[in-house]
Structures are given as C-alpha cells and as structure tokens.
Biopython code that builds the backbone (N, CA, C, O; Angstrom):
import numpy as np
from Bio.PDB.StructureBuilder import StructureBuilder

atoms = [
    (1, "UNK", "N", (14.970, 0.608, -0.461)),
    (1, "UNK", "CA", (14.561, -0.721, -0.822)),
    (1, "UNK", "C", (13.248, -1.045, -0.115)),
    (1, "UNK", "O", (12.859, -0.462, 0.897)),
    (2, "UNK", "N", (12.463, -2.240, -0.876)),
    (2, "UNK", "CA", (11.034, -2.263, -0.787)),
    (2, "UNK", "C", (11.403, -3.660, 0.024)),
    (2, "UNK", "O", (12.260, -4.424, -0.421)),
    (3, "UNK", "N", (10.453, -4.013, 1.647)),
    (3, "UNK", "CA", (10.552, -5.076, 1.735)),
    (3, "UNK", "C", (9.311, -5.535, 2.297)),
    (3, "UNK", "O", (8.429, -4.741, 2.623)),
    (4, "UNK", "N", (9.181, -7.002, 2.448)),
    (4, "UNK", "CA", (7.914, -7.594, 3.122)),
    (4, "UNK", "C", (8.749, -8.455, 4.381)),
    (4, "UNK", "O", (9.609, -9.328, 4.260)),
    (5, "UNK", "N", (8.204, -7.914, 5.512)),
    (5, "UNK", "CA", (8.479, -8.202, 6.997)),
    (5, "UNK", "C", (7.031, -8.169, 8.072)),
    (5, "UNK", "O", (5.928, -7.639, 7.939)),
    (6, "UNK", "N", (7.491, -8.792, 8.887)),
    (6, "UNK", "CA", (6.039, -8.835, 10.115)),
    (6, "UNK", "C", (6.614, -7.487, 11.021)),
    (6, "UNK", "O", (7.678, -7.059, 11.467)),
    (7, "UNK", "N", (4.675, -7.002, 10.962)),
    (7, "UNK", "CA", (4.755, -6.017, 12.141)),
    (7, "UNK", "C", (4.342, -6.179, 13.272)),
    (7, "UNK", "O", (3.150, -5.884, 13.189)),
    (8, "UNK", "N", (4.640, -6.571, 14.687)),
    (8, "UNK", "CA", (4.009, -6.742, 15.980)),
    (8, "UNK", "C", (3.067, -6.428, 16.453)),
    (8, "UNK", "O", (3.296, -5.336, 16.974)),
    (9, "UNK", "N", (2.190, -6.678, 16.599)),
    (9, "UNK", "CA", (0.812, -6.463, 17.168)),
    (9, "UNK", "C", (1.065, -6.821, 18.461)),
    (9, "UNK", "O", (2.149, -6.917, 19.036)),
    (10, "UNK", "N", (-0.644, -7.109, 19.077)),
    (10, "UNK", "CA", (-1.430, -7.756, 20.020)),
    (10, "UNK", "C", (-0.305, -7.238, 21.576)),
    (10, "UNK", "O", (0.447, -6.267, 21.498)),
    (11, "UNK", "N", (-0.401, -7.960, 22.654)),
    (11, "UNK", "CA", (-0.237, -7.888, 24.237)),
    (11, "UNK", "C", (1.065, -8.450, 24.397)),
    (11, "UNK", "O", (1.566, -9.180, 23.541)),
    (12, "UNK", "N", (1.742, -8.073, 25.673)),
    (12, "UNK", "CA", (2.276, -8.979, 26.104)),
    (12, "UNK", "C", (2.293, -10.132, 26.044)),
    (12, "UNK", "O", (1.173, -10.560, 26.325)),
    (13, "UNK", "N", (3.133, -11.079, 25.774)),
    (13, "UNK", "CA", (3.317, -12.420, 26.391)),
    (13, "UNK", "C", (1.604, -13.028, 25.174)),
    (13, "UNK", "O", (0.985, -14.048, 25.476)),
    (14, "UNK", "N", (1.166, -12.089, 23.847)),
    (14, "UNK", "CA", (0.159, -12.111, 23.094)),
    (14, "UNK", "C", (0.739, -11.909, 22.136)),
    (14, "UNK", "O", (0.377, -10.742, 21.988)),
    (15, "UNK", "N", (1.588, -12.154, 21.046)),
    (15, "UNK", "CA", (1.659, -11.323, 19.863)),
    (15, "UNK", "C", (1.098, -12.043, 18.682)),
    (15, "UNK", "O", (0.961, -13.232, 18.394)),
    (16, "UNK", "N", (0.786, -10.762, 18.022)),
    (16, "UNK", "CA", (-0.271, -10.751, 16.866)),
    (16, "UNK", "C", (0.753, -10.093, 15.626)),
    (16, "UNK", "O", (0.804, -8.875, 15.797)),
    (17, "UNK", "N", (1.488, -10.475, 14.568)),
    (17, "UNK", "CA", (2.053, -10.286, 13.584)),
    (17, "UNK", "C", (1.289, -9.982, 12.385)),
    (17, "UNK", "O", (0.592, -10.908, 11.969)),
    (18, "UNK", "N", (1.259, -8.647, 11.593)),
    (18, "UNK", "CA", (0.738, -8.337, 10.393)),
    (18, "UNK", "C", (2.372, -8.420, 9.104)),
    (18, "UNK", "O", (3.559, -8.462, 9.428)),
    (19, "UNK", "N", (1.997, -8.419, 8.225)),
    (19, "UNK", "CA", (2.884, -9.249, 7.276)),
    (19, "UNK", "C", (2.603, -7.728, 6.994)),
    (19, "UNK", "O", (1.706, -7.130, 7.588)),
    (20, "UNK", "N", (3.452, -7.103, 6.016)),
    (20, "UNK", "CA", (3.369, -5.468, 5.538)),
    (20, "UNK", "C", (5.061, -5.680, 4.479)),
    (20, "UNK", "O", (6.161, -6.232, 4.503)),
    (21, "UNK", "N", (4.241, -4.834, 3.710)),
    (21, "UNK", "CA", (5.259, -4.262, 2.793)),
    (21, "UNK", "C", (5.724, -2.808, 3.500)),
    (21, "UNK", "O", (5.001, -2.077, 4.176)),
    (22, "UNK", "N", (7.161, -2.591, 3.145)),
    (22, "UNK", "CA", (7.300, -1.233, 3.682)),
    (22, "UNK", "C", (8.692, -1.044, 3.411)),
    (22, "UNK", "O", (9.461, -2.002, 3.345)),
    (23, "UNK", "N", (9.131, 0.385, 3.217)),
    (23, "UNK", "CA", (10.395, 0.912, 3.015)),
    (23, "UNK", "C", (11.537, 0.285, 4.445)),
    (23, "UNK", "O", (11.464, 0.223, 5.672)),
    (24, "UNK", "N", (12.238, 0.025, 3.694)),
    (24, "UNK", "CA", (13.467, -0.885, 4.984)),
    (24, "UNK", "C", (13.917, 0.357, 5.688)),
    (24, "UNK", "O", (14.748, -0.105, 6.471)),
    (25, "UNK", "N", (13.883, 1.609, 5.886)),
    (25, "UNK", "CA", (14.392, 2.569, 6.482)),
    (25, "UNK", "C", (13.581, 2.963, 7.552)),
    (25, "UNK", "O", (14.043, 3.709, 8.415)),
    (26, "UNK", "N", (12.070, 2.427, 7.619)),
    (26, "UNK", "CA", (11.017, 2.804, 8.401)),
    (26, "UNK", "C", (10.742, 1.485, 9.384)),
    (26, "UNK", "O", (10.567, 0.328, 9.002)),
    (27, "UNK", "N", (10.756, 2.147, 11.220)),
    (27, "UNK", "CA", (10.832, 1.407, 12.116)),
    (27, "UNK", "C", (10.065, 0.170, 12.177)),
    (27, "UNK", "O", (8.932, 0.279, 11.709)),
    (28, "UNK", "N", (10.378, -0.964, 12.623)),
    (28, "UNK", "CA", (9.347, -2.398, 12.479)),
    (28, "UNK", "C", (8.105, -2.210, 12.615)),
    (28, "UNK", "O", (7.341, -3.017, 12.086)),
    (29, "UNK", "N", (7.625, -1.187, 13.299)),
    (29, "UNK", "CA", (6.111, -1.170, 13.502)),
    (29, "UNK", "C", (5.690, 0.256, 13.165)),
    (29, "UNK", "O", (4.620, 0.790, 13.458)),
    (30, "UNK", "N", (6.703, 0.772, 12.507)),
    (30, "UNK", "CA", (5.951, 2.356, 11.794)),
    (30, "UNK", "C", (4.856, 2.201, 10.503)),
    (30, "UNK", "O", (4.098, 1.237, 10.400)),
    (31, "UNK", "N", (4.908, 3.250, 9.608)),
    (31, "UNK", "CA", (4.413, 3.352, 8.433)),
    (31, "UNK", "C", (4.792, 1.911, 7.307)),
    (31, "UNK", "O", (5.906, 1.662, 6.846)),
    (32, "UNK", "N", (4.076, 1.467, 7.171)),
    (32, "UNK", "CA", (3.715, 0.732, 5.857)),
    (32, "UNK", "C", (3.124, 0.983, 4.454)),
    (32, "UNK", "O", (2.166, 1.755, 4.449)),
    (33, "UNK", "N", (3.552, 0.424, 3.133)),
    (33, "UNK", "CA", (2.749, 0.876, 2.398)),
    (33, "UNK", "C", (1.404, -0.183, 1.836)),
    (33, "UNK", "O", (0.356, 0.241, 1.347)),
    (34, "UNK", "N", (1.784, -1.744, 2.070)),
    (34, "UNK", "CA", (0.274, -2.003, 2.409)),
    (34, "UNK", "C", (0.419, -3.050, 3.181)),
    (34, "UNK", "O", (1.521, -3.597, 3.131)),
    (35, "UNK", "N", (-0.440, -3.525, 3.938)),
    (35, "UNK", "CA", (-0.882, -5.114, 4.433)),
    (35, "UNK", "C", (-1.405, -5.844, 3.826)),
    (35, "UNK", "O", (-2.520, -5.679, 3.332)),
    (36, "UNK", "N", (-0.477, -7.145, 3.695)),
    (36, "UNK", "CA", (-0.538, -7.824, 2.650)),
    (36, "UNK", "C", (-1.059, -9.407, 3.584)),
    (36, "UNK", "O", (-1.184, -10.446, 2.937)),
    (37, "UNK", "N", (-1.281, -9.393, 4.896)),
    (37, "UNK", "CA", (-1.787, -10.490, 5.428)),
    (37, "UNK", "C", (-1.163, -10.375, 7.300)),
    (37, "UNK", "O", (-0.482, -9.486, 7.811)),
    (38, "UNK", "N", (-1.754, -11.702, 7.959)),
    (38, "UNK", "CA", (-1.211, -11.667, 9.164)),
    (38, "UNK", "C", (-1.026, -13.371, 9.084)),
    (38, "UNK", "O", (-1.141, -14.390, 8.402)),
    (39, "UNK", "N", (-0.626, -12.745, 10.428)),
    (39, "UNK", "CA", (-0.142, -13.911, 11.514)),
    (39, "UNK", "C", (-0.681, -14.264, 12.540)),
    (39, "UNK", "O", (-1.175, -13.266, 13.065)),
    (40, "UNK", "N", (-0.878, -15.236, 13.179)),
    (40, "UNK", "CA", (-1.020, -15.477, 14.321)),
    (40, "UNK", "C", (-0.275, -16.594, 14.831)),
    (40, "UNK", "O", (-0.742, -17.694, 14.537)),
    (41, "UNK", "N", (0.729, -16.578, 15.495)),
    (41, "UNK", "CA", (1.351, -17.827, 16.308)),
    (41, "UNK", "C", (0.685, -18.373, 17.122)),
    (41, "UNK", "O", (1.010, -19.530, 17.389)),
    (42, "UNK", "N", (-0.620, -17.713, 17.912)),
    (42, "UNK", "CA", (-0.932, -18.551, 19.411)),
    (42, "UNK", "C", (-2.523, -18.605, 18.878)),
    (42, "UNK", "O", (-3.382, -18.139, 19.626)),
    (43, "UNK", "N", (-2.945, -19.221, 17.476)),
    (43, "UNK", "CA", (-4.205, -19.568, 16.880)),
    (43, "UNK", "C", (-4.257, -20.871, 17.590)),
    (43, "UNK", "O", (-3.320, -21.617, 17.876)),
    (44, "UNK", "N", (-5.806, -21.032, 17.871)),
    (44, "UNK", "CA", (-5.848, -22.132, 18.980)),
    (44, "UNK", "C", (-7.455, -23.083, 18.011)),
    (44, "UNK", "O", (-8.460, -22.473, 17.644)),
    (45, "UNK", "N", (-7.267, -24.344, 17.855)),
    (45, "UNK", "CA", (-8.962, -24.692, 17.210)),
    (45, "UNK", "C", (-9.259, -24.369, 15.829)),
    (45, "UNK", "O", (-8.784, -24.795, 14.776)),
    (46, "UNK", "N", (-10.330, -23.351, 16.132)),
    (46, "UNK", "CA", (-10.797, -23.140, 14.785)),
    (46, "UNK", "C", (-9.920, -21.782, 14.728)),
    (46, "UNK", "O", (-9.735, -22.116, 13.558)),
    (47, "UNK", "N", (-9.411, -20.926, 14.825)),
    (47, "UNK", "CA", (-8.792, -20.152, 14.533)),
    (47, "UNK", "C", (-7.833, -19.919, 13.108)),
    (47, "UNK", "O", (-6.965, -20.752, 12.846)),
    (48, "UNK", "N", (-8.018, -18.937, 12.371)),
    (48, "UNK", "CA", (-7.009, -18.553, 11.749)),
    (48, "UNK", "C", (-5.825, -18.364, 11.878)),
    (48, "UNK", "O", (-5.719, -17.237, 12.362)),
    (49, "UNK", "N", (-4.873, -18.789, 11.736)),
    (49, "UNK", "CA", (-3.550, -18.733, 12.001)),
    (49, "UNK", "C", (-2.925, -17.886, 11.426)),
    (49, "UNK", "O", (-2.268, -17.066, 12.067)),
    (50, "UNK", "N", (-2.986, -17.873, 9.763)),
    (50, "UNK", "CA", (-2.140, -17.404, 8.733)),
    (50, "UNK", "C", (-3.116, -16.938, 7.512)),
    (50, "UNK", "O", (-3.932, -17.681, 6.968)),
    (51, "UNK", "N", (-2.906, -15.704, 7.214)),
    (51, "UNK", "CA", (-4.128, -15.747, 6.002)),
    (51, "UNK", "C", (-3.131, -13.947, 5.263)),
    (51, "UNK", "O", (-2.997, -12.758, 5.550)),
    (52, "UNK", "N", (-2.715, -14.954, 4.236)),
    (52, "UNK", "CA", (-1.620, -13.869, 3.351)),
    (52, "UNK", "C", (-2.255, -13.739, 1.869)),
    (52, "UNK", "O", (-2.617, -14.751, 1.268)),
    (53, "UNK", "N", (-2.349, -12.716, 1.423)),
    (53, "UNK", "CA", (-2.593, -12.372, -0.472)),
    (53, "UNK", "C", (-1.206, -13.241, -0.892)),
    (53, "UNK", "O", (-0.100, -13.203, -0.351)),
    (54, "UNK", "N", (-1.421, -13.618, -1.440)),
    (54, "UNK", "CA", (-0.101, -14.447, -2.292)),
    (54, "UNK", "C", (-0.187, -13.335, -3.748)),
    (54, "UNK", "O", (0.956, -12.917, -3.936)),
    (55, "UNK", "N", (-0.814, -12.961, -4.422)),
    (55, "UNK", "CA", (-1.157, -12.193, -5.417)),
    (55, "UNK", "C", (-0.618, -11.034, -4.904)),
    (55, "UNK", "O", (0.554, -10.895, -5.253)),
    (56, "UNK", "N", (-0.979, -10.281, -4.308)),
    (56, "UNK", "CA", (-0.101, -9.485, -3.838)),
    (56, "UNK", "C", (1.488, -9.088, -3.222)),
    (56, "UNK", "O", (2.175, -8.081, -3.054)),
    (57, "UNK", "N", (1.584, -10.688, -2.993)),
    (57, "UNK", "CA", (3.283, -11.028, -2.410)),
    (57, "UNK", "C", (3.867, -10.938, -3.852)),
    (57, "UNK", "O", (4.946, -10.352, -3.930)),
    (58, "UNK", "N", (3.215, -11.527, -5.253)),
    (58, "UNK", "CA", (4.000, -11.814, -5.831)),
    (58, "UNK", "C", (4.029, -10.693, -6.919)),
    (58, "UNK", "O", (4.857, -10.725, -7.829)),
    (59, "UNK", "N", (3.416, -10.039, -6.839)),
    (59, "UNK", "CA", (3.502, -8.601, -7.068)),
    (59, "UNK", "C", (4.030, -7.288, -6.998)),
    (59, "UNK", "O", (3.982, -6.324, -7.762)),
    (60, "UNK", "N", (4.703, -7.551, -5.556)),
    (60, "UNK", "CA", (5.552, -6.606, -4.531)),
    (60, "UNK", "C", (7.043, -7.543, -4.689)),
    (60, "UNK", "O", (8.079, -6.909, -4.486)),
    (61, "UNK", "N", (7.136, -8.652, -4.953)),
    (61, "UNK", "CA", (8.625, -9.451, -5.634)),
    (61, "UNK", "C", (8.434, -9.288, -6.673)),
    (61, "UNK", "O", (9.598, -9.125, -7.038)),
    (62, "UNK", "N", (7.489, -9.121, -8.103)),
    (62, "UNK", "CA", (8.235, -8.862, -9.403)),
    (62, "UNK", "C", (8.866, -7.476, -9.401)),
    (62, "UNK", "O", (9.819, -7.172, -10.118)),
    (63, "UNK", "N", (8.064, -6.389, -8.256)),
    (63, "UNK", "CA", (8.697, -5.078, -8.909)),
    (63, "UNK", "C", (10.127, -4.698, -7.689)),
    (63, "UNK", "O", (10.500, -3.557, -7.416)),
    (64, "UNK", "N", (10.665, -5.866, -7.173)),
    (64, "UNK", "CA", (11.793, -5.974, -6.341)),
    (64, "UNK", "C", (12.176, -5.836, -5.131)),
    (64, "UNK", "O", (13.249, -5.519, -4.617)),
    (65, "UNK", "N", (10.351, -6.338, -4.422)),
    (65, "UNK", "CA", (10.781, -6.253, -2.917)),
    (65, "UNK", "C", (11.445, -7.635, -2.472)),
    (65, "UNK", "O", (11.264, -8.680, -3.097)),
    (66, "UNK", "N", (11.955, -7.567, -1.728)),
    (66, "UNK", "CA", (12.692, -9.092, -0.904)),
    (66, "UNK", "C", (11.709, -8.899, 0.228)),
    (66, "UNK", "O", (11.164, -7.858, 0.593)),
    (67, "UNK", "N", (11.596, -10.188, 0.729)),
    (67, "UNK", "CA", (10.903, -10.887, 2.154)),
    (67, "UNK", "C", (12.014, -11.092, 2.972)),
    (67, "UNK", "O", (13.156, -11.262, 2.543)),
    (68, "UNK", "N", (11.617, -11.075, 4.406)),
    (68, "UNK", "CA", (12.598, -11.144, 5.150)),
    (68, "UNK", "C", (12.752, -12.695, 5.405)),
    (68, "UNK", "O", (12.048, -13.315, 4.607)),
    (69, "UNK", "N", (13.311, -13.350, 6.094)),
    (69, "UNK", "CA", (13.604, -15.173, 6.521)),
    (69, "UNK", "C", (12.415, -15.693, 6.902)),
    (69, "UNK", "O", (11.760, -16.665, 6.527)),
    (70, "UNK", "N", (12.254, -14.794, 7.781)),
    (70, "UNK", "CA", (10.468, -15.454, 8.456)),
    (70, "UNK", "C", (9.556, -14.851, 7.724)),
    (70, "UNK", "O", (8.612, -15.493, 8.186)),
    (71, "UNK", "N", (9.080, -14.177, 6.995)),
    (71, "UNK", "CA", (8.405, -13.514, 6.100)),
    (71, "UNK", "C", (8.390, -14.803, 5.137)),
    (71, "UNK", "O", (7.386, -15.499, 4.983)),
    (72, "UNK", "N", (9.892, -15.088, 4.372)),
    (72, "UNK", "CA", (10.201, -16.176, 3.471)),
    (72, "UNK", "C", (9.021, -17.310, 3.452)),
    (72, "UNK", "O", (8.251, -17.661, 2.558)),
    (73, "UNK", "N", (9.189, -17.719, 4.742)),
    (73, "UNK", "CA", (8.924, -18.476, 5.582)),
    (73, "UNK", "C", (7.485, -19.428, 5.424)),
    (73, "UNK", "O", (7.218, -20.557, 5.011)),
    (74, "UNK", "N", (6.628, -18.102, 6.093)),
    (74, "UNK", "CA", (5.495, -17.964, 6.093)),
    (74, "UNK", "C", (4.715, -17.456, 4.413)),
    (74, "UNK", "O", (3.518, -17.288, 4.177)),
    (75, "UNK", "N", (5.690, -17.338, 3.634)),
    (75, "UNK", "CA", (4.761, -17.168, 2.538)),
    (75, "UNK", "C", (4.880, -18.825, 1.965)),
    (75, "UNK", "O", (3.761, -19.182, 1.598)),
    (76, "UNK", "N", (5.614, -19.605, 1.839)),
    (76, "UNK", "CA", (5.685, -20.619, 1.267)),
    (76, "UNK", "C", (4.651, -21.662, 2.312)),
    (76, "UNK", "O", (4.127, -22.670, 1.837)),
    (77, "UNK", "N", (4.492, -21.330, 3.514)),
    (77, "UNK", "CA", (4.222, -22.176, 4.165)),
    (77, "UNK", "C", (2.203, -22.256, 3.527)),
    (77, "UNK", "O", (1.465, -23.198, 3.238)),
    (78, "UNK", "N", (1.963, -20.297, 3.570)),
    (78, "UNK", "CA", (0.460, -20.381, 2.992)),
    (78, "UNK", "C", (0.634, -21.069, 1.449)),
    (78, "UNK", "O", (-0.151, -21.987, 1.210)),
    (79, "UNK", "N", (1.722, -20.653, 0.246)),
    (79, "UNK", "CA", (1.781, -21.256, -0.709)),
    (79, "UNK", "C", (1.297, -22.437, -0.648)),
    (79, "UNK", "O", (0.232, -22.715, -1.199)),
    (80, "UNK", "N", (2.120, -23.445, 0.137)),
    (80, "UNK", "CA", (1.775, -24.808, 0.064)),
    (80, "UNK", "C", (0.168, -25.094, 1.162)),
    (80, "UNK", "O", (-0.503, -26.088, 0.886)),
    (81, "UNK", "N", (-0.147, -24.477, 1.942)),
    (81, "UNK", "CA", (-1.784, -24.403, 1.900)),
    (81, "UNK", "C", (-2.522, -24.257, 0.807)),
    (81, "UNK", "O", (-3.495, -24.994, 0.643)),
    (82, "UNK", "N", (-2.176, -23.249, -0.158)),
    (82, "UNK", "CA", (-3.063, -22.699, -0.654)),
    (82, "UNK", "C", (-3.301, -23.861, -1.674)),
    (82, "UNK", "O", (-4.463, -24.066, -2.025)),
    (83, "UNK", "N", (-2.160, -24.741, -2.245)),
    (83, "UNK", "CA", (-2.258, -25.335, -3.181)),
    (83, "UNK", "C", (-3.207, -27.003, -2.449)),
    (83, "UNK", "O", (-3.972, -27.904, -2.792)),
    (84, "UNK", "N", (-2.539, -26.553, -1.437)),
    (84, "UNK", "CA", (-3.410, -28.067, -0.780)),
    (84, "UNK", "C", (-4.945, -28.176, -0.876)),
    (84, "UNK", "O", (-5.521, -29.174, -0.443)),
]
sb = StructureBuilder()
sb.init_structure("model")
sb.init_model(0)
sb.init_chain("A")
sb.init_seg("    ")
for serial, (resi, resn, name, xyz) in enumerate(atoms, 1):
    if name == "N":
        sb.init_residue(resn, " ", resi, " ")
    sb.init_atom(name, np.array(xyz, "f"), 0.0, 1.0, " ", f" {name:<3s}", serial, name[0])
structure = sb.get_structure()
C-alpha cells in the first residue's frame, strides 16, 4: 500500500518534516517515491511553514494512496490556504 506521511528532518530539539509518498513497508525516513511538500513546525516571521503540491496529493489519492492523521491534517490545513 501507497501512503503519504511526514519524514523527519532537521536537529535535535529542530525538526524539519518533508511530506513524501512512499510504500508503508519502508522505514519513516527511508526510501520514498516522491516529495510532495514540507513542513515546518518551528517557522518563525516571514518564514514558510507549510508549502505542499495539492495536485500532486490529489493524484497519489485518486490512484489509492491514504494520508496518514497528521498528513490528513496538514493537507486540508494548506487546502484551506490555498483557497484563501
């Protein structure tokens, strides 16, 4: 099964989350088959926080990947940016 989940980045007590499609059998931060956006929780100012392909999310759900809760999450959250 095909899914879209965050992969851990950045430092200690720093993390930096990339959003990735990837086979559910392959470790949280192994092989992916693409990056489809990131994350940032500790965006400060002018910073980017969140910057996801939605075109591509919805692309990787018609041909039957599921998102994980926080994945869920964060795509609706850019959705409703994007439309704003």
């Amino acid at each position: 099964m095909v899914v879209i989940r965050l992969s851990r980045g950045g430092s200690k007590a720093r993390p930096f989350f990339n959003i990735v499609v990837a086979d559910k059998r392959v470790r949280r931060d192994g092989a992916f088959i693409e990056r489809v956006g990131f994350y940032n929780p500790n965006a400060r100012g002018a910073e980017e926080g969140l910057r996801l392909a939605l075109d591509r999310v919805a692309y990787w759900k018609s041909v039957g990947a599921q998102a994980t809760d926080t994945a869920e999450r964060l795509i609706k959250q850019a959705a409703a940016k994007a439309v704003a």
